[in-house]
Structure formats: C-alpha cells, structure tokens
C-alpha positions in Angstrom: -11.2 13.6 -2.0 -11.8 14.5 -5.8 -8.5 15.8 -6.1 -7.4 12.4 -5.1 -10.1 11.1 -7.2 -8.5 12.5 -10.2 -5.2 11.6 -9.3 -5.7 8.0 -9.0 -7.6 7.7 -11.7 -5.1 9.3 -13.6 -1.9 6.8 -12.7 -4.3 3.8 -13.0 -5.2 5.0 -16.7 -2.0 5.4 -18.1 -0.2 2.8 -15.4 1.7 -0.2 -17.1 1.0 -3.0 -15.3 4.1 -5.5 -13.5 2.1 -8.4 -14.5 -0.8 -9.7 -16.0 -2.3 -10.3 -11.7 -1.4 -6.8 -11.9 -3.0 -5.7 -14.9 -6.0 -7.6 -14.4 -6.2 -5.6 -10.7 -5.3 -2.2 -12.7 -8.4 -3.0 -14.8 -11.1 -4.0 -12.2 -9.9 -0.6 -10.0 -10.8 1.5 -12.7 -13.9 0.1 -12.6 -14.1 1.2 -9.1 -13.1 4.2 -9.6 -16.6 5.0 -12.1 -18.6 4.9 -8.7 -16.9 8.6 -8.4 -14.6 10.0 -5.4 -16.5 8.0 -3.2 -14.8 4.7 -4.0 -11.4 6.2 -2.3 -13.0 6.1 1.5 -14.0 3.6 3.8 -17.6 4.7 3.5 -17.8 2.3 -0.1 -18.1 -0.5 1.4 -18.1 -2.6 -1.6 -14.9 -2.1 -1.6 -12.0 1.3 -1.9 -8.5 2.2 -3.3 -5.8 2.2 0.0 -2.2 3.1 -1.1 0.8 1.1 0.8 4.7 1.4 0.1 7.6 -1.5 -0.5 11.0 -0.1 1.9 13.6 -0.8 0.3 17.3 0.2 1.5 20.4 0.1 -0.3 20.8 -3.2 0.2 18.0 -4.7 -1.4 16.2 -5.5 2.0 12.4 -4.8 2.5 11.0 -3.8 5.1 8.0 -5.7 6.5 6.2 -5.1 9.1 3.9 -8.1 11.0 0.0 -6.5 11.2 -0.8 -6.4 14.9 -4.6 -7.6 13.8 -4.0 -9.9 11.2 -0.8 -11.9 12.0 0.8 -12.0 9.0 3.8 -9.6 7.4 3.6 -7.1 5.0 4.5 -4.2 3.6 3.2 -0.5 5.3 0.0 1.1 4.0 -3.6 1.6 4.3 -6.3 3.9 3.9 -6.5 7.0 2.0 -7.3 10.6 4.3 -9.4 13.6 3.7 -5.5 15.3 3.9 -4.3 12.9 0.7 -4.0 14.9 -2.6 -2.3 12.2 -4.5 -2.3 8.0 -4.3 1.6 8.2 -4.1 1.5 11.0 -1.4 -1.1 8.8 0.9 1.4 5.6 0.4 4.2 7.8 1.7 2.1 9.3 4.4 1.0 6.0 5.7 4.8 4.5 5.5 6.3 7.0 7.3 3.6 6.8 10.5 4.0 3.0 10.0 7.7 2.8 10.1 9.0 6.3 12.0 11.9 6.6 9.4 12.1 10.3 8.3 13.2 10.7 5.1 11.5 8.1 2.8 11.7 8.8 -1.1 8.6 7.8 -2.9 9.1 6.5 -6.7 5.5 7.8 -8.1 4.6 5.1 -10.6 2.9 2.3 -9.2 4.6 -1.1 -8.7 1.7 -3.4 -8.1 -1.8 -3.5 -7.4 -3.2 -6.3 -4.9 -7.6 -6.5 -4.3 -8.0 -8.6 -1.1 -11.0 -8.8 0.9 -10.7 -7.6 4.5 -12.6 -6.5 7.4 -12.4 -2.7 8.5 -13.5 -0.4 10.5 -15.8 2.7 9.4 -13.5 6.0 10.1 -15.8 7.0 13.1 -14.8 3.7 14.3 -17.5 1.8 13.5 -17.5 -1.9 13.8 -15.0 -4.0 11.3 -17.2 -5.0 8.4 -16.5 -7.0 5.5 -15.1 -4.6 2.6 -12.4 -5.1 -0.4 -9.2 -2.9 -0.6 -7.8 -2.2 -4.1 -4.7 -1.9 -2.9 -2.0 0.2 -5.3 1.5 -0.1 -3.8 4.2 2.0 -4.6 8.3 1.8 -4.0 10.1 3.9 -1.3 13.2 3.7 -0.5 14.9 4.3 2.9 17.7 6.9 3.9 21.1 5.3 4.4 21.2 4.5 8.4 17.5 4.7 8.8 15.8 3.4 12.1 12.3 1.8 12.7 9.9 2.7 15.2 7.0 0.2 15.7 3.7 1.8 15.8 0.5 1.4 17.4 -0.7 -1.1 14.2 2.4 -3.2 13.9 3.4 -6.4 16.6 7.0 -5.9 14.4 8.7 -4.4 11.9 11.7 -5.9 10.6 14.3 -5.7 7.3 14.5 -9.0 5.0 16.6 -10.3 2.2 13.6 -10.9 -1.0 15.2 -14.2 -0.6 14.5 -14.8 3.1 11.1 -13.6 3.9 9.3 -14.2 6.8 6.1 -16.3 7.1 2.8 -16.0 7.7 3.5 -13.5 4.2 0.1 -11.7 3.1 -0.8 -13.0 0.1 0.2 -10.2 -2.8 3.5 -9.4 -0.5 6.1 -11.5 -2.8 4.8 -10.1 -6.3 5.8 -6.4 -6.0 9.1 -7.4 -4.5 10.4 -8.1 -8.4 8.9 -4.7 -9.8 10.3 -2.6 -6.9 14.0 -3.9 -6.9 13.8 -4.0 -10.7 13.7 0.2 -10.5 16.6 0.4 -7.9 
C-alpha cells in the first residue's frame, strides 16, 4: 500500500481543487493521509481514501449506478486493494468491475473529492461499522457502443443526461458532474 500511499498523497498535494467543497475535502484528506499508508484501507477506521469514477460517453450522459445497499444512485467506486499502485488505477479498477464495460479511459487528475460517513465492512468481512470515506473521484470516459453489466453491488445501472438525474442522488453525486464534462 505505500506505493499507493505515495501516489495519493502526491495528486492530493499538487491537485487544484473544482471548488472551494472540493478544496476544503482536498485539504482535510491530506490530513489523513499524515496517519501513514494505513489511512488507504479499511482497517482506519476513523476514516480512509476510496477512489470512484464519473462515466461519461460521448454524449455527455453519466453513468449511475443505484447501490444495492444504500438505495440511492451514484457514480462507480469504492475501496482501494492490496493490487492498487495508483488512486486513478483503483478508480478504474473499481469502474470496470462495477460497470462490465471494457475499455474505460481514465483522465488521471482528480475531479472532485466527497468525505461522507458510511458504514462498511472490515475486508475479512467483518461487521459494517461506522467509518468515513475520503472519497477522490476521477473522470472515465466510455468506449463508443459500450454495454453495462450490473454487478453483484448494483440493484441498476443506467445512463442520464446531467440535466435529468435520477433520485434518491448521493449527496456529492451532482458536484463532479461540472468538472468532469468541463474536461470533455
């Protein structure tokens, strides 16, 4: 994980925030981050970085997907692996299982970063416990043609104009929809 470590810490240092919700995020994750490598797994239980993605496809539409647990849509993402070398490389990882589209391109700056509280599960599947995810999201857009594949996490998935979005929306969903079409 300290190659990860040292990644993240790295974008978040030199990242220049969407907004000042953003920047204000940006700044309390790097404070995270001084607890050492330890602060990127599920075993902080104050709180760790998890990486997620925005879809987009040539069209402009997102692509959202409705959390099987919590009930409300989203974009893809979660938590950060033993595997994950880079922040932008776990939020592509996590998009593709998520979605099943092949093919995903990853822009590598950051487009927003969210902290929520949540309630998750220890990786040896420990009880769900109340934790906080600094949660950096990055932009990916979708091959021309691309099909979704619902996974095991997911009660949907589905593509929206920014301008029609579903509801129940996770709070932190509509902010990085401005920042990701903005590099398109």
């Amino acid at each position: 994980m300290s190659e990860l470590y040292d990644d993240t810490a790295r974008i978040l240092s030199s990242w220049v925030a969407t907004s000042e919700e953003a920047e204000l995020a940006r700044k309390r994750t790097l404070d995270l981050l001084a607890d050492g490598p330890e602060a990127m797994t599920r075993a902080h239980r104050a709180g760790h970085v998890t990486a997620s993605a925005l879809i987009v496809d040539d069209a402009g539409r997102v692509l959202l997907c409705l959390h099987g647990r919590l009930g409300m849509w989203m974009q893809l993402g979660g938590h950060c692996e033993a595997g994950d070398s880079t922040l932008a490389g776990a939020a592509l990882r996590e998009a593709t299982e998520e979605s099943g589209i092949a093919g995903l391109v990853i822009d590598p700056e950051p487009i927003d970063i969210d902290i929520h509280e949540v309630r998750c599960g220890a990786a040896d599947g420990a009880p769900a416990e109340p934790s906080v995810h600094f949660d950096v999201r990055f932009l990916l857009r979708s091959p021309a043609g691309a099909t979704e594949q619902i996974s095991e996490e997911s009660a949907d998935l589905a593509w929206f104009a920014p301008d029609a979005l579903p509801s129940p929306l996770a709070s932190g969903t509509v902010r990085q929809i401005a920042p990701a079409l903005a590099r398109l």
